[in-house]
ZAMARGU-4260 file (C-alpha; in steps of 0.2 Angstrom, whole numbers, plus 5000, padded with zeros to 4 digits):
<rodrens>
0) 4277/5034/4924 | 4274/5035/4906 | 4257/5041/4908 | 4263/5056/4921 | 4277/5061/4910
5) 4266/5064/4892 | 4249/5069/4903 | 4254/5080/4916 | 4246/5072/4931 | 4263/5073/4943
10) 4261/5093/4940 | 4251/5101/4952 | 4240/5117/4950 | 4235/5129/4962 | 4216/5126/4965
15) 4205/5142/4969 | 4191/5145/4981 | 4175/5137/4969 | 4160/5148/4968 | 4145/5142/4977
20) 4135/5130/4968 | 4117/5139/4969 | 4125/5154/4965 | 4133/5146/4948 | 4117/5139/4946
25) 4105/5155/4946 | 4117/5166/4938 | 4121/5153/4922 | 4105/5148/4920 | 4093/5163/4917
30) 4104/5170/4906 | 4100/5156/4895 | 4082/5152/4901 | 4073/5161/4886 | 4085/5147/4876
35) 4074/5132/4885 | 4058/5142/4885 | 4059/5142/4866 | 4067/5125/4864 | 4049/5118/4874
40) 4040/5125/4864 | 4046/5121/4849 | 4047/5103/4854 | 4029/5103/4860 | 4022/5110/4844
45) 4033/5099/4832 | 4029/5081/4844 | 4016/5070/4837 | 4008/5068/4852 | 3989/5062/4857
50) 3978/5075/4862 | 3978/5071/4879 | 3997/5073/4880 | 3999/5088/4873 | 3986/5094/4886
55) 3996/5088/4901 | 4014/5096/4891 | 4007/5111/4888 | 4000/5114/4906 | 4018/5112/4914
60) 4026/5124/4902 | 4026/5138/4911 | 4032/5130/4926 | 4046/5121/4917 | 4051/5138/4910
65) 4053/5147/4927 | 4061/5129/4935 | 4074/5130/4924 | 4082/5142/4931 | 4088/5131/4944
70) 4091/5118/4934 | 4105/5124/4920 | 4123/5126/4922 | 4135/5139/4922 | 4140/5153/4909
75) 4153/5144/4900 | 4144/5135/4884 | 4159/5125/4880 | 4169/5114/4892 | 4163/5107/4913
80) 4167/5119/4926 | 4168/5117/4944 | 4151/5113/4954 | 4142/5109/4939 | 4127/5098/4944
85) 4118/5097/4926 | 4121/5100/4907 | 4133/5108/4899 | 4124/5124/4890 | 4119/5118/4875
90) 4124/5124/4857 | 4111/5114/4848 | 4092/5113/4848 | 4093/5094/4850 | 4104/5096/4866
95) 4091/5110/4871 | 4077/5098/4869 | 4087/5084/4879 | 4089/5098/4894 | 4069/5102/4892
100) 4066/5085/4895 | 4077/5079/4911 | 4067/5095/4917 | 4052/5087/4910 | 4053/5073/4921
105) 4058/5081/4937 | 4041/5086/4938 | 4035/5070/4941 | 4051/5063/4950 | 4050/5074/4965
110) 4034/5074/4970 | 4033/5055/4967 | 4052/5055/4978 | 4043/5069/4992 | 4025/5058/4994
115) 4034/5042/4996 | 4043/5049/5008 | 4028/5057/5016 | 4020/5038/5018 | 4034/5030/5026
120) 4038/5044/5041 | 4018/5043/5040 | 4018/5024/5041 | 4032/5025/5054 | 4025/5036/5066
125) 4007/5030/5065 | 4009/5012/5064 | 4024/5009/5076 | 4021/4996/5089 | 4020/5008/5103
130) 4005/5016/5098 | 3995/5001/5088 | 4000/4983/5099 | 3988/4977/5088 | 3990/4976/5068
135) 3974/4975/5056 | 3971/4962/5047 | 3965/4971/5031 | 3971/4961/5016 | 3967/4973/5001
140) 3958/4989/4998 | 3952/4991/4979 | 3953/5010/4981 | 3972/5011/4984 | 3976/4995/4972
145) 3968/5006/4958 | 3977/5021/4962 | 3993/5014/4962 | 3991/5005/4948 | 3982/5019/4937
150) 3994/5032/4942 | 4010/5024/4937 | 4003/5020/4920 | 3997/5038/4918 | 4013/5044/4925
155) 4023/5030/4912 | 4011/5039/4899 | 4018/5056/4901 | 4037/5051/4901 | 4038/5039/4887
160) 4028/5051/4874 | 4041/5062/4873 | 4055/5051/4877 | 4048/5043/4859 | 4048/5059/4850
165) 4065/5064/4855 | 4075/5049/4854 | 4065/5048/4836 | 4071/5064/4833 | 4089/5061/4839
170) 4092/5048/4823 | 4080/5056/4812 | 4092/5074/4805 | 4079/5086/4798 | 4090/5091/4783
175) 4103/5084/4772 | 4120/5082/4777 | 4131/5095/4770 | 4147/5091/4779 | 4153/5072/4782
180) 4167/5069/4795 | 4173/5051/4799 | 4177/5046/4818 | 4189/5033/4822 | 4190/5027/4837
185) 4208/5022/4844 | 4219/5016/4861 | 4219/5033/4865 | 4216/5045/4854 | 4204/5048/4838
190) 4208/5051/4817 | 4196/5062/4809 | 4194/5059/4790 | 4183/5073/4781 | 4175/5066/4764
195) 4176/5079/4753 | 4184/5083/4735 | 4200/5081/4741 | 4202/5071/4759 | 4209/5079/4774
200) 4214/5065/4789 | 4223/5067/4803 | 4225/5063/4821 | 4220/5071/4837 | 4226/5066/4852
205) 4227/5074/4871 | 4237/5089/4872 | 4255/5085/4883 | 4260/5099/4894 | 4277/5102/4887
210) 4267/5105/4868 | 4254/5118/4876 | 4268/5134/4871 | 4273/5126/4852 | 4253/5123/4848
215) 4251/5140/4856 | 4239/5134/4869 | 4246/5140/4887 | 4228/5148/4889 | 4221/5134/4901
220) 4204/5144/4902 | 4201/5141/4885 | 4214/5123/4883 | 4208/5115/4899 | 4219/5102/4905
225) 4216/5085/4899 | 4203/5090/4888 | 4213/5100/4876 | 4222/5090/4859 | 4233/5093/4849
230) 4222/5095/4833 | 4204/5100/4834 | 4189/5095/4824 | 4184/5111/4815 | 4166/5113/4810
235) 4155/5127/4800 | 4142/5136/4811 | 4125/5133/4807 | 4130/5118/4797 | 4121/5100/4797
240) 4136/5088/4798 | 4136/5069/4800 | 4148/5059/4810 | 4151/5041/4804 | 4158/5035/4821
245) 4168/5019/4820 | 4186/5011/4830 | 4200/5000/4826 | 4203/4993/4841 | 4189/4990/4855
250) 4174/4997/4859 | 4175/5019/4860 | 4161/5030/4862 | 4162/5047/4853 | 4151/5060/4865
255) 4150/5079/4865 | 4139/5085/4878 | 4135/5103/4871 | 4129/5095/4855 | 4116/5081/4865
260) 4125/5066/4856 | 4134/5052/4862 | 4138/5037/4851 | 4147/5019/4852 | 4164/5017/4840
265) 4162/4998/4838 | 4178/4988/4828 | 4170/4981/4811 | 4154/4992/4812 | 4152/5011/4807
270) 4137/5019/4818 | 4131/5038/4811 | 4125/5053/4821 | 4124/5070/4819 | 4123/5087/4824
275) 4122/5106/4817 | 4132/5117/4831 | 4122/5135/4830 | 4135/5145/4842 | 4153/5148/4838
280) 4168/5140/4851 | 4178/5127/4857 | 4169/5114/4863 | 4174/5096/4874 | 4167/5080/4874
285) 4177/5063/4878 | 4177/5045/4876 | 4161/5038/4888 | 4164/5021/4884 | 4180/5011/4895
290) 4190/5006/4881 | 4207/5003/4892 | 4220/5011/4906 | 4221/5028/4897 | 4200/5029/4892
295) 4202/5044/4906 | 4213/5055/4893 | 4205/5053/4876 | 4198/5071/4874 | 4185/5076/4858
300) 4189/5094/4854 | 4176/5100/4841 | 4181/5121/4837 | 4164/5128/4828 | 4169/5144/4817
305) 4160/5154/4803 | 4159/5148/4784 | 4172/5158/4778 | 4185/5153/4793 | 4181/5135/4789
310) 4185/5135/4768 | 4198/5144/4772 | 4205/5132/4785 | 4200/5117/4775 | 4208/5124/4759
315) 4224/5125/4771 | 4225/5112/4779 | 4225/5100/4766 | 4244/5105/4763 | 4248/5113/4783
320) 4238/5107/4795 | 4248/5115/4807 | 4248/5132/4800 | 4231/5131/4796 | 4229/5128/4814
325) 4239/5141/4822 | 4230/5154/4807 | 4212/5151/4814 | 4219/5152/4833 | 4224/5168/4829
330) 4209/5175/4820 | 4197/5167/4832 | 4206/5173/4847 | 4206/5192/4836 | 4188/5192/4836
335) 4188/5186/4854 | 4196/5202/4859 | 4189/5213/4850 | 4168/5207/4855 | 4177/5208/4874
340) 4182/5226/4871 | 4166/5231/4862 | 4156/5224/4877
</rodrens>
């Protein structure tokens, strides 16, 4: 009772017919291909990688760009929508990298799915007891011992070098911090601290239905239920920020598709990632580790706005977090309206 009365979940909605899933498909994802195009090769030039290697990458480039286009996700850049198969649309060059790759190694994962396959009907049908009462008695064949060993070793080859490079890449920020935010981790909800001149913490937990019209957020297009809180983390665009990560309690695990990083909150231990967001919005994440009966409704909100929004938000949120709040809604909802109108 306690959890449908502050979450909503004995309140119905009305669900619509959902889009076909291709169709989301196709239509998100080649808006956004020349995104992952660039993204590839950027990766491949920056990568370390052995001759060889880089041989191999660069010859499946251009059939990893024009693949992608059925392997993205929908229009919206900032929160799951229905029939999503794959990533969120990423808003950083380390989440574009991380979509590069899992389309990276669908080249070697389904033709490797589609010829095993292949030799079972083949083994099936050729071998079955009807047509061959008699079964051979070959013990070995060195031919097809050293394909099968050879060809998973190259094949091992070809994921793990840039798996390497990336995950390096993943703890490794190419820049100095210019922002540091502190994540704790709690049973449900998460407290923000920003270390600057003059600390500003506070405390953002799932937004309850019956606050959505005094926080201003009826909208459930852009405040989705049960992802929505009531105080967002508000970032600069463009901007390397680190997250000290950390939780008082049990284990959490701070995550933010969009932005590729996911992160354990331990008790007693303070783990650090990072990210630099380079498109402006409202973006959703949420706990990924079970931490307890409401690990389902512990939302991460992350709201990315311009420089100027941001100092001016910070400088007034210090005093009136809520005000300040409700001031940037207002002038990011403005702008909304009038880049909809221009277009």
């Amino acid at each position: 009772m306690r959890r449908e009365k502050e979450y909503g979940l004995n309140q119905l909605e009305t669900v619509g017919i959902p889009v076909p899933a291709l169709f989301v498909i196709l239509v998100g994802t080649a808006a956004r291909n020349w995104e992952t195009k660039r993204a590839m090769r950027n990766f491949l030039a920056s990568a370390r990688f052995p001759a060889s290697a880089r041989f191999l990458s660069a010859r499946f480039l251009s059939a990893f760009a024009a693949a992608t286009i059925f392997a993205g996700t929908s229009a919206h850049a900032d929160q799951p929508v229905e029939w999503e198969t794959t990533f969120q649309a990423p808003a950083t060059d380390m989440m574009r990298q991380i979509e590069w790759f899992g389309n990276y190694t669908m080249w070697f994962i389904a033709p490797i799915t589609i010829l095993v396959l292949l030799l079972l009907a083949y083994c099936i049908v050729k071998f079955r007891a009807s047509v061959n009462p008699v079964p051979s008695k070959t013990s070995h064949n060195t031919l097809i011992e050293v394909v099968w060993t050879v060809g998973p070793v190259v094949v091992l080859l070809c994921l793990a070098i840039p798996s390497f490079q990336l995950l390096t890449a993943q703890y490794t920020p190419p820049e100095d911090a210019k922002l540091t935010v502190k994540a704790t981790g709690n049973q449900w909800n998460w407290d923000y601290e920003y270390q600057t001149d003059n600390t500003l913490s506070f405390n953002s937990a799932i937004l309850q239905d019956g606050d959505r019209a005094k926080a201003g957020k009826e909208d459930r297009k852009v405040y989705p239920r049960l992802l929505a809180v009531d105080n967002e983390l508000v970032v600069p665009v463009n901007t390397m920020t680190r997250v000290l990560v950390t939780a008082t309690d049990v284990i959490h695990s701070f995550a933010m598709p969009s932005f590729g990083i996911k992160i354990d909150a331990i008790p007693g231990r303070t783990n650090e990632t990072w990210f630099k967001a380079e498109k402006e919005g409202l973006y959703y994440g949420q706990c990924s580790q079970l931490c307890g009966k409401d690990h389902a409704f512990m939302p991460i909100a992350i709201r990315v706005v311009s420089d100027a929004q941001f100092k001016t938000w910070l400088a007034s949120a210090k005093t009136d977090l809520p005000g300040a709040n409700k001031t940037l809604m207002a002038e990011v909802d403005g702008q909304n309206k009038v880049a909809a109108a221009g277009n």
